[in-house]
MIMARFI-341187 format. One line per 4 residues: for each residue x, y, z of N, C-alpha, C. Coordinates in steps of 0.1 Angstrom, whole numbers. Layout:
X Y Z X Y Z X Y Z | ...
END
This chain:
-515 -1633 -430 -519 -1647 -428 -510 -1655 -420 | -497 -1649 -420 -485 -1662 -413 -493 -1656 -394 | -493 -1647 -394 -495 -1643 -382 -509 -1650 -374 | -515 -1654 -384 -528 -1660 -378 -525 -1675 -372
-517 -1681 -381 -517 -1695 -372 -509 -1692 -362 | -503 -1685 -360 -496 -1681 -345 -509 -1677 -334 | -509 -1666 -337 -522 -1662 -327 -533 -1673 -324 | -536 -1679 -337 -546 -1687 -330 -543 -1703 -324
-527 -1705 -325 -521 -1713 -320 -520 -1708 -300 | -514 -1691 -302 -513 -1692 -286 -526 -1686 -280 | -539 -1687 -284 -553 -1683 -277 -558 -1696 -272 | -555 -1706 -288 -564 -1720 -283 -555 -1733 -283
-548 -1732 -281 -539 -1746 -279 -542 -1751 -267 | -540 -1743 -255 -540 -1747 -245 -557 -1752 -245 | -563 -1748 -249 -579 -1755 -246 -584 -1767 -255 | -578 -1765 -265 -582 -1776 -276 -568 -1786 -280
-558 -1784 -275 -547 -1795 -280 -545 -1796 -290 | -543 -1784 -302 -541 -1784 -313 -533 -1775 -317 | -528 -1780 -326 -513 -1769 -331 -516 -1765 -348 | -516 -1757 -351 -519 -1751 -365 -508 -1750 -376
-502 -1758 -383 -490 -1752 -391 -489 -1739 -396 | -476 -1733 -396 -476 -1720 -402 -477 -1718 -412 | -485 -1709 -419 -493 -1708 -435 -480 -1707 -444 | -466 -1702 -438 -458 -1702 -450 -453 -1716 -452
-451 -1722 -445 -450 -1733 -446 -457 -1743 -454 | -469 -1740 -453 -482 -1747 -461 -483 -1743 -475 | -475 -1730 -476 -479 -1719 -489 -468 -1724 -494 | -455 -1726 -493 -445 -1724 -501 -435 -1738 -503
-441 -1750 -489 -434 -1762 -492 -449 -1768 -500 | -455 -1772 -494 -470 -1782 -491 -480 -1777 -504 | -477 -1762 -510 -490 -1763 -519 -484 -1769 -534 | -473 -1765 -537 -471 -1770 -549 -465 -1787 -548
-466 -1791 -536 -466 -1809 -541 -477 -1813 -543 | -487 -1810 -539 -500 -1818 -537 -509 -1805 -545 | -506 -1799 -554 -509 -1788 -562 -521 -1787 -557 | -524 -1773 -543 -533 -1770 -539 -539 -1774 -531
-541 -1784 -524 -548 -1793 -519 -547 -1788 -499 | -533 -1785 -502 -530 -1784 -489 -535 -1774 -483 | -534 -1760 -489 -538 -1745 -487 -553 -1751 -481 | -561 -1757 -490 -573 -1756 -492 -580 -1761 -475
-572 -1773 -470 -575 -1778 -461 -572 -1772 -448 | -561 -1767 -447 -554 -1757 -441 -564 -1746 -436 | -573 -1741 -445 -584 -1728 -445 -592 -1737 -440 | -596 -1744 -445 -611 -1751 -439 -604 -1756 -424
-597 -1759 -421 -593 -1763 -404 -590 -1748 -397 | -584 -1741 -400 -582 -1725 -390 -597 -1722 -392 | -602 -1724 -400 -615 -1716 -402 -628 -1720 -391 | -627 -1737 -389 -633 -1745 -381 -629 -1741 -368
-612 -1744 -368 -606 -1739 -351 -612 -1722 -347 | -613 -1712 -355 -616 -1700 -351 -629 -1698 -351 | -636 -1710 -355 -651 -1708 -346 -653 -1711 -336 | -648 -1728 -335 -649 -1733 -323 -646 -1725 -313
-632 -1720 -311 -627 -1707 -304 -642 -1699 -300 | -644 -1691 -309 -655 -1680 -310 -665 -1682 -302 | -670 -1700 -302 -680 -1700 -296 -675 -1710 -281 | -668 -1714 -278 -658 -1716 -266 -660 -1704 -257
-654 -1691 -264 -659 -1681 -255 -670 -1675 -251 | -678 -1676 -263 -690 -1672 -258 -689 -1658 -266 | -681 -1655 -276 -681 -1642 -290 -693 -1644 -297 | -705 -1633 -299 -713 -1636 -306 -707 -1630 -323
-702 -1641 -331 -701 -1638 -341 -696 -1652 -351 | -703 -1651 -362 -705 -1662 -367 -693 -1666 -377 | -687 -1677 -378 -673 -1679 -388 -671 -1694 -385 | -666 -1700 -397 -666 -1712 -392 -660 -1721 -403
-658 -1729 -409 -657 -1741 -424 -665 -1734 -433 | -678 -1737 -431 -686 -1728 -439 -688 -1715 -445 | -680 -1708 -438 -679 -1689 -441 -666 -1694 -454 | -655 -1704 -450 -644 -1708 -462 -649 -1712 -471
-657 -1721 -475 -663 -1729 -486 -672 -1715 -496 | -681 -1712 -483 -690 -1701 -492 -685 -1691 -497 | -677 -1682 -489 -672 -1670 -497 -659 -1671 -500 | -651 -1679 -499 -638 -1679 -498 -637 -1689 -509
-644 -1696 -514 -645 -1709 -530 -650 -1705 -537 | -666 -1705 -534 -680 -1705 -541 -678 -1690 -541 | -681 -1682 -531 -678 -1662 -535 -675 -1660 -549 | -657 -1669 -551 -647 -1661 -559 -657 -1664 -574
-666 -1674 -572 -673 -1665 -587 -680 -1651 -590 | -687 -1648 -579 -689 -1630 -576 -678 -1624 -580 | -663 -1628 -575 -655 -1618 -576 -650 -1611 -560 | -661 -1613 -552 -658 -1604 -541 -653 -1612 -528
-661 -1623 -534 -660 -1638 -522 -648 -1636 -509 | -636 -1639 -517 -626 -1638 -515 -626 -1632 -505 | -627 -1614 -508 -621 -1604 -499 -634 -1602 -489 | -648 -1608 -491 -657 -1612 -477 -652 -1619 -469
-641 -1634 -473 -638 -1641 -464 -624 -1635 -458 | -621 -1627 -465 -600 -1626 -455 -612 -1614 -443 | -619 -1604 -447 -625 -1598 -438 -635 -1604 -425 | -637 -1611 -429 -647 -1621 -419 -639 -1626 -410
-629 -1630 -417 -615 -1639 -410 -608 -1628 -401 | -608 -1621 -408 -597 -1606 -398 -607 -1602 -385 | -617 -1601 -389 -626 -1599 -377 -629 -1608 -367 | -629 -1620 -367 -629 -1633 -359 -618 -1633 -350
-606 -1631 -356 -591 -1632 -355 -588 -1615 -345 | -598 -1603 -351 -598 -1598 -342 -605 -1594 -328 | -618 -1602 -326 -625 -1604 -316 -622 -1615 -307 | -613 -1623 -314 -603 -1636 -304 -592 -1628 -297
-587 -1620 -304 -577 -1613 -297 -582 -1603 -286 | -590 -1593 -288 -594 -1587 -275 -599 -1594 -266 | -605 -1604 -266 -608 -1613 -256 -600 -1616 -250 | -590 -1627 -256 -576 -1629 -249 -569 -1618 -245
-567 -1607 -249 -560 -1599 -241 -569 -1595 -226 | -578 -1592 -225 -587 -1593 -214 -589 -1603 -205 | -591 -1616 -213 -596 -1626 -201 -586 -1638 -202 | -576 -1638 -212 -563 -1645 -211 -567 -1662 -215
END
């Protein structure tokens, strides 16, 4: 996860003027003051930035706020939620990267 706000710091900053904090940072100062609150928002903004990304390029693949809330909140009462969203996420995170490595 720390490696994601990097990467998707150097794919889309330059296009969207946005800077992502580093998740450890978020994880280990920011979640226990505001007991959770931070994490939460954290996910729902990379999750928003790596669609907008997504669909910026023109990646047909769907991820977004919504993929966080649904499987990554609501899921974890299934049980599986969770591990649909870190994979959803990994896959986004890896279809932004071959792009970028390709078209820069």
């Amino acid at each position: 996860m720390s490696n994601i706000s990097t990467d998707i710091n150097t794919i889309a900053s330059r296009y969207d003027g946005k800077k992502t904090m580093h998740y450890c940072l978020v994880l280990f100062i920011f979640s226990w003051l505001t007991l959770g609150i931070v994490p939460l928002v954290w996910n729902h903004k990379i999750s928003d930035r790596i669609g907008a990304e997504l669909t910026r390029r023109g990646i047909d693949y769907q991820f977004g706020a919504g993929t966080f809330w649904g499987w990554g909140i609501l899921g974890s009462l299934i049980l599986v939620g969770p591990f649909i969203y870190t994979h959803k996420l990994l896959t986004a995170m890896n279809r932004l990267s071959a792009d970028y490595n390709v078209n820069g």
